[in-house]
N, C-alpha and C positions, 0 to 999 in steps of 0.2 A: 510109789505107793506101798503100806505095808500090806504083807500079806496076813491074812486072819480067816483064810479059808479054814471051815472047821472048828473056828472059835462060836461061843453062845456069848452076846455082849447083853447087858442090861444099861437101859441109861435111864434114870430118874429126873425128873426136872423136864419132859419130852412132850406137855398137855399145851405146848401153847405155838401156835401158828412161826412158823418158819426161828424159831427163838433158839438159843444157844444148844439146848439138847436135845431139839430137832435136826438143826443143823449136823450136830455128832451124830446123831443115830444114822444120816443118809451117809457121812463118809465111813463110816464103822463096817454098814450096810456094802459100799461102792468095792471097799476093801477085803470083803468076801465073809463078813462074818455073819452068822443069824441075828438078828436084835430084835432085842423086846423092848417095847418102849412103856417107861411108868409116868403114871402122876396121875391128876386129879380130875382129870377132863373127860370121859370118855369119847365124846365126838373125836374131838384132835388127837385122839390115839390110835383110835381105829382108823383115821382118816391115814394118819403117817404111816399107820404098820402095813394098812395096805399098799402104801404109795412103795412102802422098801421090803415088798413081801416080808413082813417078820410078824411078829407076835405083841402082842398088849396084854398091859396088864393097871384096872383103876387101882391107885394106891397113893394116898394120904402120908406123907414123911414122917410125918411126930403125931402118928398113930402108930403103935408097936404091932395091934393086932392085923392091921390091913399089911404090914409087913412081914408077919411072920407065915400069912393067906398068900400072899407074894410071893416068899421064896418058895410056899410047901407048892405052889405051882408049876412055877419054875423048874422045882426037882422034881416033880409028876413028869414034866412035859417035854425034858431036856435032858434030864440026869442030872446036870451041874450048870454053873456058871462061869466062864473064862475072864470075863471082862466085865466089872461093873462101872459105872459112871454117873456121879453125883451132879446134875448141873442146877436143882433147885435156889435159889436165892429169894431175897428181897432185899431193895435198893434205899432202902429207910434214910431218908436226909432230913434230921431233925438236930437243932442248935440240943448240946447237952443238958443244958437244965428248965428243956423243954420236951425231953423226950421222956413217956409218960410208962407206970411200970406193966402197962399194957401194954405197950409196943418193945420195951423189955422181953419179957412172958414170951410173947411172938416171935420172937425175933428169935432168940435162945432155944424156942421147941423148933425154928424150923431150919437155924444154920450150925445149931448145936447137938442138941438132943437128939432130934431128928437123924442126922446123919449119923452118928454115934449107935442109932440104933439099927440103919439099914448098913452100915458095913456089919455089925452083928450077926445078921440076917443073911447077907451074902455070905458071908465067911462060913458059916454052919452049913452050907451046902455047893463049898467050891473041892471037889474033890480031886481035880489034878495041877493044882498051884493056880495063877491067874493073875489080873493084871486090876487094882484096885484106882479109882483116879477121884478124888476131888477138885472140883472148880472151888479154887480161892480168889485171892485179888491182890492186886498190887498194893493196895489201901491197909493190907499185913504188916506192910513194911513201911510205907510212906503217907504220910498226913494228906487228909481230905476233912475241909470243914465240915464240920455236921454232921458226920458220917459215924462216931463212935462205936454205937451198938454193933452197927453192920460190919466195922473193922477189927472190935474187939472177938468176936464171933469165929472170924472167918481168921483170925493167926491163933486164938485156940485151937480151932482143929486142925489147922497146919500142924502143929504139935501132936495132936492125936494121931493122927496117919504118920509120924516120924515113930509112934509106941505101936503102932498094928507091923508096919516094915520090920522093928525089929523083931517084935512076938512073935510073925508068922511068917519069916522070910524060913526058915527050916522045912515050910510046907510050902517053898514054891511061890510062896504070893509075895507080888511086891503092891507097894502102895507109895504113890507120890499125888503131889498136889500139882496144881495148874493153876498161875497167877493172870488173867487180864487186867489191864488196865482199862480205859473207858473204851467201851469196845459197841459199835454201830450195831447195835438187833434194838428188837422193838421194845424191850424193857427202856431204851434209853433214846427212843422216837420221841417223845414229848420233847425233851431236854434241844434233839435235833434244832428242829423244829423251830427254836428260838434262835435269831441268827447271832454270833458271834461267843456261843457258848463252845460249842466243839472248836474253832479257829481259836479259842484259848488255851486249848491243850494241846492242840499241836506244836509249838515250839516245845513243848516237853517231852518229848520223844526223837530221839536222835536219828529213827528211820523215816519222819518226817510225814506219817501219819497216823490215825487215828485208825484201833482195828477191828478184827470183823472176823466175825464168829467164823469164818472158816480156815483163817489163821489157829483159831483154838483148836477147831478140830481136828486140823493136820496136824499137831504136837500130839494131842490123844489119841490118833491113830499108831503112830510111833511107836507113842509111851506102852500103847494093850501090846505091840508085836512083841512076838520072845526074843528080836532083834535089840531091844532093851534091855541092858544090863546095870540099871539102877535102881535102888528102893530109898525110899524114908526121905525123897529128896522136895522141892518147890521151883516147878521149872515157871521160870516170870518170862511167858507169853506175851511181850507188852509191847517190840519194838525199841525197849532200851528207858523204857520210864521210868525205872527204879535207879536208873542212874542221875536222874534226875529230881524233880518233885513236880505234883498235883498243882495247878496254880489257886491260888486264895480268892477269896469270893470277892476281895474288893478287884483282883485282873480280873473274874469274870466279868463283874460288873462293868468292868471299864473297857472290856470288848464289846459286850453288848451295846453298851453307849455308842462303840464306833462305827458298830456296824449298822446302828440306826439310824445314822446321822446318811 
């Protein structure tokens, strides 16, 4: 376990019941640091900051003003920030020239803009260096049908955090990204749920299964300790998926058929 006794962690993306940066906040939590948890839910934040004695905080991503209420918080209440963490998404799977430039608009203020705007935010009140993480996704690098928006999105700000690493590694911050692949929490319970959808991605991963947000969070634990000595980097959390590829909708399809049968 890393140590992070002493650390203030923020994690974004935290409003929804046992979900990827819920998960983070309890090991961030386990590993000794204070956490504050953000997003959009109040119930589910209070609920989790109680559960890992830490702190909440309501806040809207691709809203600037709920973020900049955020930080000025934060530095009221803590002084600084050590550890941020981004796990907000949306799993948008729509065929390209069906995807509408509303879900565009959305998509880009909440995996683009958004984030762009809360490292801003973090960064203007991390006073002793710190440890910056983005959740991205295997789908950066490798093909998934119908997924464009959400893939286009999410390897721009891979690049983004490769220009904050270099900017601000002088003052101590490093910043890397965190790639899953299709990974078991409840954004992707529906998908479960159908049989022979996940048994289609298994053969695409060379450690022979399918993962699970506490996989993630052990890497982000890591990544926040100052036992880390990388920046600007895309560690791919996936079990080996990038060595491979995403299967096409006609193999899902044609797992589902078998597994109906």
């Amino acid at each position: 376990m890393a140590n992070l006794k002493g650390k203030v962690a923020l994690v974004i993306g935290a409003a929804g019941k046992d979900n990827m940066g819920q998960v983070i906040a309890r090991r961030l939590a386990a590993d000794g640091a204070r956490v504050i948890v953000a997003g959009r839910h109040q119930d589910a934040l209070e609920t989790i900051a109680k559960e890992i004695k830490g702190d909440w905080v309501q806040c809207d991503i691709t809203k600037k003003s709920d973020l900049d209420t955020m930080a000025a918080k934060i530095a009221k209440d803590h002084g600084t920030v050590h550890i941020a963490v981004n796990a907000t998404g949306w799993g948008l799977l729509t065929p390209y020239l069906e995807t509408s430039e509303e879900d565009l608009r959305r998509m880009t203020d909440l995996q683009f803009i958004g984030p762009y705007m809360f490292f801003q935010a973090v960064i203007g009140i991390m006073k002793e260096g710190g440890s910056l993480i983005q959740i991205s996704s295997a789908t950066a690098k490798i093909m998934l049908n119908d997924h464009a928006a959400y893939m286009g999105t999410k390897a721009g700000f891979d690049h983004v955090i490769r220009c904050i690493a270099n900017e601000f590694g002088e003052r101590g911050i490093r910043a890397n990204t965190v790639s899953p692949g299709l990974t078991d929490t409840p954004m992707t319970a529906g998908a479960k749920e159908t049989p022979g959808i996940f048994e289609a991605f298994i053969g695409s991963y060379p450690l022979g299964r399918i993962g699970t947000s506490d996989d993630i969070a052990s890497a982000i634990s890591w990544i926040s300790s100052d036992e880390c000595y990388m920046t600007g980097e895309n560690f791919q959390v996936n079990g080996g998926l990038t060595l491979r590829r995403n299967p096409t909708n006609k193999e899902m399809a044609a797992s589902i058929e078998a597994h109906a049968k």
